[in-house]
C-alpha positions as MATLAB code, in Angstrom:
seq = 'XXXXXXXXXXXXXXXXXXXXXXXXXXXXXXXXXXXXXXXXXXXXXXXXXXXXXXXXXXXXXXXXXXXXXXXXXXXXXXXXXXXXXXXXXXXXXXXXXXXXXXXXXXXXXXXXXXXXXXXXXXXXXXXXXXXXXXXXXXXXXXXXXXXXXXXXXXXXXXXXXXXXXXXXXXXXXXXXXXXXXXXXXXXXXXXXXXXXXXXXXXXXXXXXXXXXXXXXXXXXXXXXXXXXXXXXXXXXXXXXXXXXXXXXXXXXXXXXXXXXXXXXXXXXXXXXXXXXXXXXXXXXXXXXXXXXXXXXXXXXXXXXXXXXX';
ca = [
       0.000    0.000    0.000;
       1.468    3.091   -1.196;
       1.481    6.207    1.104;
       0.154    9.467   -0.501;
       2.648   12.020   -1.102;
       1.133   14.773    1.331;
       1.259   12.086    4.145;
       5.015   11.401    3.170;
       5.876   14.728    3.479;
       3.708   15.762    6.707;
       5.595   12.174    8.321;
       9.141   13.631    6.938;
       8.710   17.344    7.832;
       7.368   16.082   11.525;
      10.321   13.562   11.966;
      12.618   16.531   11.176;
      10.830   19.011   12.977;
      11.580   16.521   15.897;
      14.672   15.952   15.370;
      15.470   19.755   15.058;
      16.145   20.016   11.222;
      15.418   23.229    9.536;
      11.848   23.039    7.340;
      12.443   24.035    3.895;
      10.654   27.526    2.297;
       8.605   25.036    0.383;
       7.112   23.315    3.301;
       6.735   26.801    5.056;
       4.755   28.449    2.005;
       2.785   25.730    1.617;
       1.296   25.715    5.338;
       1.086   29.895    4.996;
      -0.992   28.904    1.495;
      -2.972   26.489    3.075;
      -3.751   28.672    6.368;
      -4.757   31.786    4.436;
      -6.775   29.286    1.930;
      -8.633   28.077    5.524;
      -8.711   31.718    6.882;
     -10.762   32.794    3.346;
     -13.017   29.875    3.773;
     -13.733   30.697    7.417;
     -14.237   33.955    6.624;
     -16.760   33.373    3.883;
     -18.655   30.795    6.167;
     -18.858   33.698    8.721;
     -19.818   36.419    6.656;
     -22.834   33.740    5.318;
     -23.409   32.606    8.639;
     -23.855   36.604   10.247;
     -26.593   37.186    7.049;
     -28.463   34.679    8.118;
     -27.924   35.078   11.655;
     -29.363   39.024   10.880;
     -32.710   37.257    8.436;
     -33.330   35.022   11.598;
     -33.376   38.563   13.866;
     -35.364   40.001   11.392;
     -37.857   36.978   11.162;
     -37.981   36.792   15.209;
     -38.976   40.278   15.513;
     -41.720   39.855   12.752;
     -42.967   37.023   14.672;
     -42.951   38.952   17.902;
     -44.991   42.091   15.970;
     -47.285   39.759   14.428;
     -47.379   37.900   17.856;
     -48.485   41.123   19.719;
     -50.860   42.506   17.070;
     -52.616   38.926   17.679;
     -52.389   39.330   21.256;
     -54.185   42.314   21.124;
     -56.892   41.584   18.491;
     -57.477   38.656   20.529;
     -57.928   40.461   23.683;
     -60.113   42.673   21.785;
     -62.151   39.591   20.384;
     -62.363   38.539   23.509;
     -64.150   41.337   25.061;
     -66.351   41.999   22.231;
     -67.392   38.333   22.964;
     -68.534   39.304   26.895;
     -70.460   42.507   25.692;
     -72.239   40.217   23.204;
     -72.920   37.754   25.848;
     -74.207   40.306   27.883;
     -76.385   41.829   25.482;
     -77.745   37.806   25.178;
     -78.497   37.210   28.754;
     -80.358   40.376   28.683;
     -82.315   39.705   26.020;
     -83.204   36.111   27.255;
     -84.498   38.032   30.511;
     -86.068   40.323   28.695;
     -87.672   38.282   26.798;
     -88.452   35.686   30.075;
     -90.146   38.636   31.735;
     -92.603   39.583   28.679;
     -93.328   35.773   28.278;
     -94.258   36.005   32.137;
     -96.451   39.650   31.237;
     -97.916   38.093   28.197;
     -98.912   34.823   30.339;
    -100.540   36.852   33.061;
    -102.384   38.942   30.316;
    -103.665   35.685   29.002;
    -104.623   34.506   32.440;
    -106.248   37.998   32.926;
    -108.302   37.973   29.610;
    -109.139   34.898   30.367;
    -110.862   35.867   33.939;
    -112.512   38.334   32.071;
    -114.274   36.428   29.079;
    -115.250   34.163   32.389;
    -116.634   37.330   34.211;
    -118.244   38.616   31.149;
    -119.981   35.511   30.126;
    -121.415   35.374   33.545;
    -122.418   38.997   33.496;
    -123.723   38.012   29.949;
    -125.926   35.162   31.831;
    -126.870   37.100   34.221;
    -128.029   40.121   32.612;
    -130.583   37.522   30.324;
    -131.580   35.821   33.074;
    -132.719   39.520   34.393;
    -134.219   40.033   31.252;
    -136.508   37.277   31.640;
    -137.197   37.650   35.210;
    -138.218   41.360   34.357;
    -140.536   39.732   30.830;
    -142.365   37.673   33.212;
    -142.676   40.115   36.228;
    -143.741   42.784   34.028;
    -146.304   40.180   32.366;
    -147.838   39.763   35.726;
    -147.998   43.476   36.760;
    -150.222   43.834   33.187;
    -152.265   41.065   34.730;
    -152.546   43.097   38.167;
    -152.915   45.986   36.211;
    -155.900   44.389   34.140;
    -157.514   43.135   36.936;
    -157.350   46.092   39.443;
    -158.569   48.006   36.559;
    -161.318   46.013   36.217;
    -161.875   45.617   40.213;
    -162.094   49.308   40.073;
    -164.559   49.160   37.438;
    -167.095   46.551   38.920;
    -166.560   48.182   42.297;
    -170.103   49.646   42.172;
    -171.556   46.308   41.303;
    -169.396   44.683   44.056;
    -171.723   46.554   46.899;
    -173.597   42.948   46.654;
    -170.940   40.120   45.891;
    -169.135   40.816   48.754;
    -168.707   37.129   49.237;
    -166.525   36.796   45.257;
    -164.834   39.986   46.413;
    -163.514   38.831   49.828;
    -162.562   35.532   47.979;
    -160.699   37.444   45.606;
    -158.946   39.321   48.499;
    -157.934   36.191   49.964;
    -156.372   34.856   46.941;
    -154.635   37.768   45.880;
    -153.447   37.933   49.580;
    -152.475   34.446   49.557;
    -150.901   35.063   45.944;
    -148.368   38.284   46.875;
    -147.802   36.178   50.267;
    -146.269   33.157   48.399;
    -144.266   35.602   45.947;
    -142.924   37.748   48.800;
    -142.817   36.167   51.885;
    -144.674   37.898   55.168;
    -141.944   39.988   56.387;
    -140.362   41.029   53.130;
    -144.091   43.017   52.039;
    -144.143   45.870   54.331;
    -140.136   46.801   54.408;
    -140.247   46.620   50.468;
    -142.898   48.609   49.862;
    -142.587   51.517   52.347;
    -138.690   51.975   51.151;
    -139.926   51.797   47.328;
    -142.423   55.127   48.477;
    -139.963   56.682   50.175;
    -137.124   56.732   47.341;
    -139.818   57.624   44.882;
    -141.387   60.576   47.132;
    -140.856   63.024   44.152;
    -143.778   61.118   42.208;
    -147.201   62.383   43.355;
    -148.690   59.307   43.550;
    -146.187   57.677   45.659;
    -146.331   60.435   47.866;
    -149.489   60.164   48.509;
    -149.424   56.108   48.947;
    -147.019   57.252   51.625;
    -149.022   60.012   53.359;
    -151.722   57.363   53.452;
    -149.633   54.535   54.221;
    -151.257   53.507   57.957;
    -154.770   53.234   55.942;
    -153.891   51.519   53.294;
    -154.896   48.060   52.854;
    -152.805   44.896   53.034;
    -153.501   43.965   49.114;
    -152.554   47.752   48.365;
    -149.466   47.445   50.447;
    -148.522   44.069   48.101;
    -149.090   45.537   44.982;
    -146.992   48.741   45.692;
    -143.804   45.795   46.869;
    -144.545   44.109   43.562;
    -144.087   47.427   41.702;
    -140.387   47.786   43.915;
    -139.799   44.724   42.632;
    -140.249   45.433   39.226;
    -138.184   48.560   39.782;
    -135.892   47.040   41.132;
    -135.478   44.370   38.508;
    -135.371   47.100   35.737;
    -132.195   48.767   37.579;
    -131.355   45.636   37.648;
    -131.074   45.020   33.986;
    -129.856   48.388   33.255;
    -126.739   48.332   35.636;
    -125.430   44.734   34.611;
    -125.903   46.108   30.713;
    -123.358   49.108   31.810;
    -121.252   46.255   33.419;
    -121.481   44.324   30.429;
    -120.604   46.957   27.989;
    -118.021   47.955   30.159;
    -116.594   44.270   30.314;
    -116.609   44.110   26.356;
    -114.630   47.511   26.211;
    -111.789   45.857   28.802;
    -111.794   42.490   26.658;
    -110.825   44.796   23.746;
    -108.144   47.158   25.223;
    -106.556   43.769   26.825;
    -106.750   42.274   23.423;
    -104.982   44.999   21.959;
    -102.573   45.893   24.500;
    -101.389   42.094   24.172;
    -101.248   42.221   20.481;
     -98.958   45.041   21.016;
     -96.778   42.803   22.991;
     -96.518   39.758   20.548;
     -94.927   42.575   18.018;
     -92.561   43.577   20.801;
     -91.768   40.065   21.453;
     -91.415   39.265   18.091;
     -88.755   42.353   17.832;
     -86.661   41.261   20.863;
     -86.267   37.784   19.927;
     -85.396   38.978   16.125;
     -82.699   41.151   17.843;
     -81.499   38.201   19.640;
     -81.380   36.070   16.685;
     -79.616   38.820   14.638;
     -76.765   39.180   17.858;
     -75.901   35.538   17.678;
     -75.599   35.867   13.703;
     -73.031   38.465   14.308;
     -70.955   36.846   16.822;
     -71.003   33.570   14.629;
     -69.607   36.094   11.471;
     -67.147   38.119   13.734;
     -65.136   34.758   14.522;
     -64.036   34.391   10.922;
     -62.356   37.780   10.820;
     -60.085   38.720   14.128;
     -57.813   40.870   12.418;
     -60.426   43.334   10.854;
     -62.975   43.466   13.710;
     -65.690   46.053   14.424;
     -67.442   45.833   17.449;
     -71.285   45.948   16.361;
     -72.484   47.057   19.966;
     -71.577   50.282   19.366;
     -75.200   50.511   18.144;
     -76.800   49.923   21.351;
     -80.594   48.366   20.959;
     -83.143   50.516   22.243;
     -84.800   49.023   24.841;
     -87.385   51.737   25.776;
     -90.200   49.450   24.792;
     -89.118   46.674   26.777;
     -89.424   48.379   30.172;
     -93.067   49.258   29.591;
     -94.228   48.474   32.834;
     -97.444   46.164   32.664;
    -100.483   48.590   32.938;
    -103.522   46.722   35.792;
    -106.857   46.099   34.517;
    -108.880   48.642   35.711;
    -112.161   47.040   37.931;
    -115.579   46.684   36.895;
    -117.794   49.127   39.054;
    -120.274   47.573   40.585;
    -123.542   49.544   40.080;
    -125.659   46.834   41.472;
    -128.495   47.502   43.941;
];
């Protein structure tokens, strides 16, 4: 195996070099060549490692720019995100509390379509009390009138007339009751003092007879039935024009229900969008929702006046 010739002379030049033999020029130039050859290289790799030492500066301190505009558009994301989920919860409570107003509304309207049924009852079954008491007072009428017209022949049938006295006694006993008669009748005179003719029932009211004393309580109780009618028709009427105003009133409602949950539905749509672009974000709550119609505060129904006797 043959030795190459830079190893020969790197072997002779160190066994001389050891020995304390002078190293020829050659040798010498040749090491001062290759050094300066090295020193180049070196220098090169240097120069080539400092450029790329400066791009990986340059690339670190885009990073850390780009790192802290991220930081900051995410903080910024971040609390755009709580004001939306603010704005949410409020709307879900807003929204809660009308569903609670709307539901007692409805539970309200409801009472009142009962009430007004009953009133609506009621005022026929007045109506028909007052048909048939008003059909007997014509009979009364009829037949006083015609009591007062046979009178003169009655001189001689006292026995039909006393028989007649008894039943019509009997009659306005069953339909009144004995103690109701005289309290009815006296307070009926005394409210209607103005008219002459009760006035004078009244001024004459220790000689009047028993059967006159009935007929005037029938008549109370007719005029009483009459107010009667007319004060549960007011009621009614009035009823009907509280059914409507609650109608509308809760009409007016669903629309601002309907508005509150489209502005709830419209937030989340946003918030859903806004996550796609961080870097170029606009907060959308600068265009606050107006709430004024949500704190309406719920107006009570006003009560029926009762005009009943």
């Amino acid at each position: 195996m043959e030795i190459p010739q830079e190893a020969d002379d790197y072997i002779r030049e160190s066994t001389d070099h050891s020995v304390g033999l002078t190293i020829s020029t050659d040798a010498l130039l040749s090491k001062l060549r290759e050094v300066e050859a090295s020193q180049i290289h070196l220098r090169r790799q240097y120069l080539s490692l400092q450029s790329k030492l400066k791009e990986k500066d340059d690339t670190i301190e885009r990073s850390r720019a780009e790192a802290s505009m991220n930081a900051v558009a995410l903080k910024k994301f971040v609390k755009e995100n709580q004001k939306l989920a603010m704005e949410c919860s409020n709307l879900l409570a807003a929204r809660n509390k009308w569903e609670k107003e709307c539901s007692l509304y409805d539970h309200d309207r409801e009472d009142l379509m009962d009430f007004a049924n009953e009133a609506d009852e009621r005022a026929k079954e007045a109506e028909v009390r007052n048909r048939d008491l008003e059909e007997e007072k014509k009979i009364l009428e009829e037949e006083l009138h015609s009591y007062k017209c046979r009178s003169p022949q009655l001189v001689g049938e006292s026995t039909n007339g006393t028989e007649e006295h008894c039943l019509l006694n009997s009659l306005f006993t069953t339909m009144f009751g004995k103690d109701d008669i005289l309290p009815i009748a006296h307070n009926f005179l005394e409210a209607y003092t103005g008219v002459e003719a009760c006035n004078e029932l009244l001024t004459l009211w220790t000689s009047l007879s028993p059967l006159t004393q009935k007929v005037v309580a029938l008549a109370a109780k007719v005029k009483n039935l009459e107010e009667d009618k007319d004060h549960i028709t007011i009621n009614l009427r009035k009823a009907e024009d509280e059914v409507n105003a609650l109608f509308e009133e809760n009409n007016a409602l669903n629309e601002v229900n309907k508005r509150l949950m489209k502005k709830c539905y419209s937030g989340g749509t946003a918030s859903a969008k806004k996550k796609k672009c961080s870097q170029k974000m606009s907060s959308p709550m600068e265009k606050k929702i107006d709430s004024s119609e949500a704190n309406m505060l719920r107006q009570p129904l006003s009560p029926l006046q009762s005009n009943c006797t």
